[in-house]
DRENDO-9948 format. One line per 3 residues: their letters; for each residue x, y, z of C-alpha. Coordinates in pm, 1 decimal. Layout:
BEGIN
A = X,Y,Z | ...
END
This chain:
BEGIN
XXX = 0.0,0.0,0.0 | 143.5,319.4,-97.6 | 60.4,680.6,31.8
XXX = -185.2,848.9,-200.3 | -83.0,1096.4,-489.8 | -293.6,1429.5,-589.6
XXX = -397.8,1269.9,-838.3 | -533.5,948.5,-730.7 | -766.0,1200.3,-504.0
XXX = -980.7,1344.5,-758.8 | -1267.1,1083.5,-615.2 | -1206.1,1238.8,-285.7
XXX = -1234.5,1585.5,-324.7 | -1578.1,1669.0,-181.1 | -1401.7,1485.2,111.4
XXX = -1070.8,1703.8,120.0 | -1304.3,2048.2,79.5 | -1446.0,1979.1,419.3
XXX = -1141.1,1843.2,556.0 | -938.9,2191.1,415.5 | -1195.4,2415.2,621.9
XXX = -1099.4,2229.6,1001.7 | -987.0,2500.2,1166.9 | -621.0,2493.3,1268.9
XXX = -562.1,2169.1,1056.5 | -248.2,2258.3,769.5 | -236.2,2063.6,448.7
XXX = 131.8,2050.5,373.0 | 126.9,1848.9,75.9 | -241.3,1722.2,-128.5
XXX = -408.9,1506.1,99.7 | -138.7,1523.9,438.0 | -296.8,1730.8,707.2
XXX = -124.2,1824.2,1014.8 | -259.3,1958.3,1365.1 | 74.4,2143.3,1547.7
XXX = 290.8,1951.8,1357.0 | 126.1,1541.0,1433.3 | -31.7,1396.5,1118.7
XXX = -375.0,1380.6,1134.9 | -495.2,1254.1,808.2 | -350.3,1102.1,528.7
XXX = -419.1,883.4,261.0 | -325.2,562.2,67.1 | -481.8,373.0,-221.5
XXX = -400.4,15.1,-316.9 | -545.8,-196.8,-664.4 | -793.5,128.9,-709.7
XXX = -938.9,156.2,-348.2 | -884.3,454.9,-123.6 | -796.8,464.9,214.9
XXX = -772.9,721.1,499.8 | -583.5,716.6,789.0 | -699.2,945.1,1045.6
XXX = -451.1,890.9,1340.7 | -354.9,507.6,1368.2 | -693.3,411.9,1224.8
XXX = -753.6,322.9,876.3 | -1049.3,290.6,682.3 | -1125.8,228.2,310.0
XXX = -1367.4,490.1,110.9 | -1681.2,345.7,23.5 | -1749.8,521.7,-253.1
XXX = -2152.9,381.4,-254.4 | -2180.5,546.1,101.6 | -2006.4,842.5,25.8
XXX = -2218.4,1140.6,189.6 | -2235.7,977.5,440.3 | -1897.4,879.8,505.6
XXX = -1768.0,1252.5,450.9 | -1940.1,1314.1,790.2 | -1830.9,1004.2,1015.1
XXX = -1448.6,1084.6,861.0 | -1520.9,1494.1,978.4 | -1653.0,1398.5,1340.1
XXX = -1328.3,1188.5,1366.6 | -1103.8,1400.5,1260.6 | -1248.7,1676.3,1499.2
XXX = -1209.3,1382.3,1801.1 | -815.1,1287.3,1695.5 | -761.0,1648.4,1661.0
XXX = -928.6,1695.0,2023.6 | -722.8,1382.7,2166.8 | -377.0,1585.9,2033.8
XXX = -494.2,1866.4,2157.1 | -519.7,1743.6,2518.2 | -154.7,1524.0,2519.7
XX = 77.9,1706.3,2739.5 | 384.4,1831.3,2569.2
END
């Protein structure tokens, strides 16, 4: 499995829209986005299927379920970003 490029993420953009307007999240490079400086999310794709890693959790895009997905994938970006957030340094 290899990290996703920009251009494997066409599918996903709806997806990296609502990801782009987390406040306080930085996109360094398509598709790598980083809360004071831990990845957050990132993404792979292997044989054609998309996945997102959000944290140490991955899970594929289901593409059928889309909509739907885009909002499970927000909420749990919002709770990693909340979990980093509350680490002591």
């Amino acid at each position: 499995m290899k990290h996703a490029r920009p251009e494997d993420l066409k599918e996903v953009e709806p997806l990296l829209i609502q990801i782009r307007r987390i406040n306080n999240l930085k996109e360094k490079q398509t598709g790598h986005f980083y809360f004071r400086g831990i990845n957050i999310v990132h993404f792979h794709i292997d044989n054609s299927r998309i996945f997102i890693d959000i944290g140490d959790s991955r899970t594929e895009i289901i593409f059928t379920d889309f909509a739907a997905q885009i909002d499970r994938i927000l909420l749990e970006v919002r709770k990693y970003m909340q979990e980093v957030s509350q680490r002591k340094k």
